[in-house]
N, C-alpha and C positions, 0 to 999 in steps of 0.2 A: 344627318345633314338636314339643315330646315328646308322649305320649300316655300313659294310666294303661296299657293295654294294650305298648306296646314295654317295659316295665317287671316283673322276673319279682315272680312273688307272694310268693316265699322270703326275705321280711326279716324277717330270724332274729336273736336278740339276738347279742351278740360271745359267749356264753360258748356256744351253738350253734356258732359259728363256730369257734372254737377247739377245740370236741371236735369237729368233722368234718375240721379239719386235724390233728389225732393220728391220727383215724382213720385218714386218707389217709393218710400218714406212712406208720404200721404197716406197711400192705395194699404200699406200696413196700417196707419194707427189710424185710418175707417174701417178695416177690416176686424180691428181688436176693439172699437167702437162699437161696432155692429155685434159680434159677438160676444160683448161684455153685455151689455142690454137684454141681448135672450137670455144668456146663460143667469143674470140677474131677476130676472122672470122665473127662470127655476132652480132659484137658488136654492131653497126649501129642498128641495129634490134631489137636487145633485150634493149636498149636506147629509143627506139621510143613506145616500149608495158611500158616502166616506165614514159612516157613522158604524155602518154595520159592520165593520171587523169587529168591534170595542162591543155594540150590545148583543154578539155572538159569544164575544168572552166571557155573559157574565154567568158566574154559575145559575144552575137552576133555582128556581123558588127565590129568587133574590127581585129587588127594586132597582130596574137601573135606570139612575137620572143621569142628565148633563146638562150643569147649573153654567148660570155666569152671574161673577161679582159688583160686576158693574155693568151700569144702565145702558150701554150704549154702546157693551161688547156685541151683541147678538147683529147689532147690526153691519158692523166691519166685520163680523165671520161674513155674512150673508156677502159681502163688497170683496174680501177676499176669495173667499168660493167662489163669485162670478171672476174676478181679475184669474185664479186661475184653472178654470175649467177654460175660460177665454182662450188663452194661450196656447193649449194642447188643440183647441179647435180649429185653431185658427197655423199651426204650425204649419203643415202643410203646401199655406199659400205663401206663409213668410219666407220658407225654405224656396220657393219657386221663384219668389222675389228677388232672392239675395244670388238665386242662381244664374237666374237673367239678367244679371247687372252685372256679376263677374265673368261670366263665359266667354263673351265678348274681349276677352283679353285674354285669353288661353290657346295655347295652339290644341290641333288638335286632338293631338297623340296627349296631350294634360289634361282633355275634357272627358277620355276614353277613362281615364286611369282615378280619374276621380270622380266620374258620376255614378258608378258603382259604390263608393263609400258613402256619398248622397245618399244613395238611398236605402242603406245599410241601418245610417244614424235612426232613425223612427223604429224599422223593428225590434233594434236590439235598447233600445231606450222603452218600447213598450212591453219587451219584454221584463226588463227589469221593474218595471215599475210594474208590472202583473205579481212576479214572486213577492214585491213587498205586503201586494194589496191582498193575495190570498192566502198567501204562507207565512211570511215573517210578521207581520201583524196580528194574526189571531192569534198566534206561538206568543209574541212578546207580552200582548195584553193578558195574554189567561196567566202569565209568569206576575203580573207587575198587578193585576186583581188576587191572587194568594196572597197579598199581605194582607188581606180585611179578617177582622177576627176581634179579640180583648188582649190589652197589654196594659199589666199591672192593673188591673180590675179597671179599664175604660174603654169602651168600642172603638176602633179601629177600621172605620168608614171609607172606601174609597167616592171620593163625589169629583168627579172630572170635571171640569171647566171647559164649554166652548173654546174658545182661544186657541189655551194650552194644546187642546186638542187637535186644534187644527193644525196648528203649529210643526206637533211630531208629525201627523198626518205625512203633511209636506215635504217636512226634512226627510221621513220615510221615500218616500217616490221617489224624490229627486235625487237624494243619496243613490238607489239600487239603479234606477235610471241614466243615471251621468257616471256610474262604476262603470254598467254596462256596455259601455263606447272604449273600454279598452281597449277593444282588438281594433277598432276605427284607427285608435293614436298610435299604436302598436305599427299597422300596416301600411298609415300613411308616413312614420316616421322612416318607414324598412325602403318606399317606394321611393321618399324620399333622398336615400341616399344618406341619412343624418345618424342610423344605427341600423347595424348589418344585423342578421340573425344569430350568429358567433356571438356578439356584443348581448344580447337578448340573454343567450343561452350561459353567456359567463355568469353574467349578474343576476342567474334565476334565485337564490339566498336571496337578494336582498329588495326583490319585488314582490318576491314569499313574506319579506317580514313591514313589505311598504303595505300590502291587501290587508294583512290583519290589526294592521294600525288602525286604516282605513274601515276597515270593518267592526272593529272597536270604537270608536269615534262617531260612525255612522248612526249606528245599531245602540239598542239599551244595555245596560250593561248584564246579562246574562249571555252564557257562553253557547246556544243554539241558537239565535241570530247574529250572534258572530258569525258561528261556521256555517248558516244558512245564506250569510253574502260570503264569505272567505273560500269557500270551497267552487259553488261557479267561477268568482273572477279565476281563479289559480286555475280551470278546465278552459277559462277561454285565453288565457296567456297560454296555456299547452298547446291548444289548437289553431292560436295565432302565428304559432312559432310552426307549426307541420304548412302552414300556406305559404310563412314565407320563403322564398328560392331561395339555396344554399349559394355564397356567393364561391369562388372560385380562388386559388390563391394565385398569389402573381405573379410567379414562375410560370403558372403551366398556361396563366391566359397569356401571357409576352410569348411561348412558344405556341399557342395555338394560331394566333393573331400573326407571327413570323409564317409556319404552315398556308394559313390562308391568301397572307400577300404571295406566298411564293406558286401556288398555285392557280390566282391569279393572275400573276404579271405572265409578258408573252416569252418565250423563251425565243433565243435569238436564233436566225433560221440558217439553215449548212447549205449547202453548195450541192447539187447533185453532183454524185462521185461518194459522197460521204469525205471528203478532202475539207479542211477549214478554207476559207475564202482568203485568198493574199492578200497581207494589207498592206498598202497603196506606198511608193517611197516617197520618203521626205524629198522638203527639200533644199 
């Protein structure tokens, strides 16, 4: 049952609403202003900590460059690289933003239930984006540098390109990064009421064969970064499913629920004598 109290007191007209959403707005795209600018500053820098998976890959005693074919790639790496180091730097405050605009319409038993998965989203999105940066990437490039060699009497060069580079980089992170929120979708859907853990636990075939799509797709096509993303999400859909509460069938809660009223309500009171009370004559 709601109460006047779980209910914040901030019922603001819409045109309130609407200038605190500009305002929020604003206070983001200065915020990603501000740190596009530094992170642009070292760009150089934060380029060479994304570079090092790739010139860790390369075998010994070799040359390893990263060209680019056009004049004016090197400089949108450098514009991407700042746009996203920005981003991840700047998350934190955007998260705060989008949370202080929506809270305000929540009651409160919905602000308990969901600010835990708030801040759930960052670890397990830096987590996945760590196993890309130290594990699935130096795995995938020492796999995808064993082609360099002779074929049919011609060398067989790997020369990477800027760009392209960054490119996978990217799709690397953000792939293992945005898998990584499975249990978030998983437990907000469960809290939600939208899919029980039965439903979860029927359909485990076929979220078994959704992850290695996904991990196919993601990933190069070599079969140990596959199972390098396939094998966490499948432990975190296992242990999403031991958190969530087993729901109850509906015979036994309609009699638990009968139980509890009857033990509630008052029972009607006797007569001293232990005699039922006469009742009254019509008339």
């Amino acid at each position: 049952m709601l109460r006047i109290k779980d209910i914040d007191q901030t019922q603001a007209p819409l045109l309130d609403h609407l200038v605190e959403l500009r305002t929020r707005l604003l206070r983001c795209i200065l915020a990603l202003a501000l740190a596009f600018a530094v992170c642009f500053y070292f760009a150089d820098e934060i380029f060479a900590i994304l570079v090092r998976p790739l010139a860790g890959a390369f075998p010994d005693g070799s040359d390893p460059r990263l060209i680019y074919t056009v004049l004016y790639e090197a400089f949108f790496v450098e514009i991407k690289v700042a746009l996203f180091a920005a981003f991840f730097v700047t998350f934190p405050f955007l998260a705060n933003q989008l949370w202080a605009f929506v809270a305000p319409g929540l009651y409160a038993k919905e602000k308990k239930a969901f600010l835990p998965f708030l801040l759930a989203t960052p670890v397990l999105f830096i987590a996945g984006a760590s196993l890309a940066y130290f594990v699935v990437m130096p795995t995938a490039f020492r796999w995808l540098l064993g082609f360099d060699g002779e074929v049919a009497g011609l060398t067989q060069e790997a020369l990477p390109a800027m760009g392209p580079y960054l490119d996978l980089v990217m799709r690397f992170i953000l792939a293992f990064g945005i898998s990584f929120l499975l249990p978030v979708l998983m437990l907000l859907l469960n809290r939600a009421g939208i899919i029980s853990r039965e439903q979860f636990a029927t359909s485990r075939r076929f979220v078994v064969v959704g992850i290695f799509v996904v991990a196919a797709v993601a990933t190069p096509p070599d079969v140990v970064s596959q199972l390098i993303l396939a094998i966490p999400l499948m432990i975190l859909f296992e242990g999403s499913l031991f958190l969530m509460p087993k729901t109850k069938p509906a015979e036994s809660e309609k009699a638990e629920e009968a139980t509890q009223a009857a033990l509630v309500s008052p029972a009607p009171a006797e007569p001293a004598g232990g005699e039922p009370a006469p009742t009254p004559p019509t008339s």
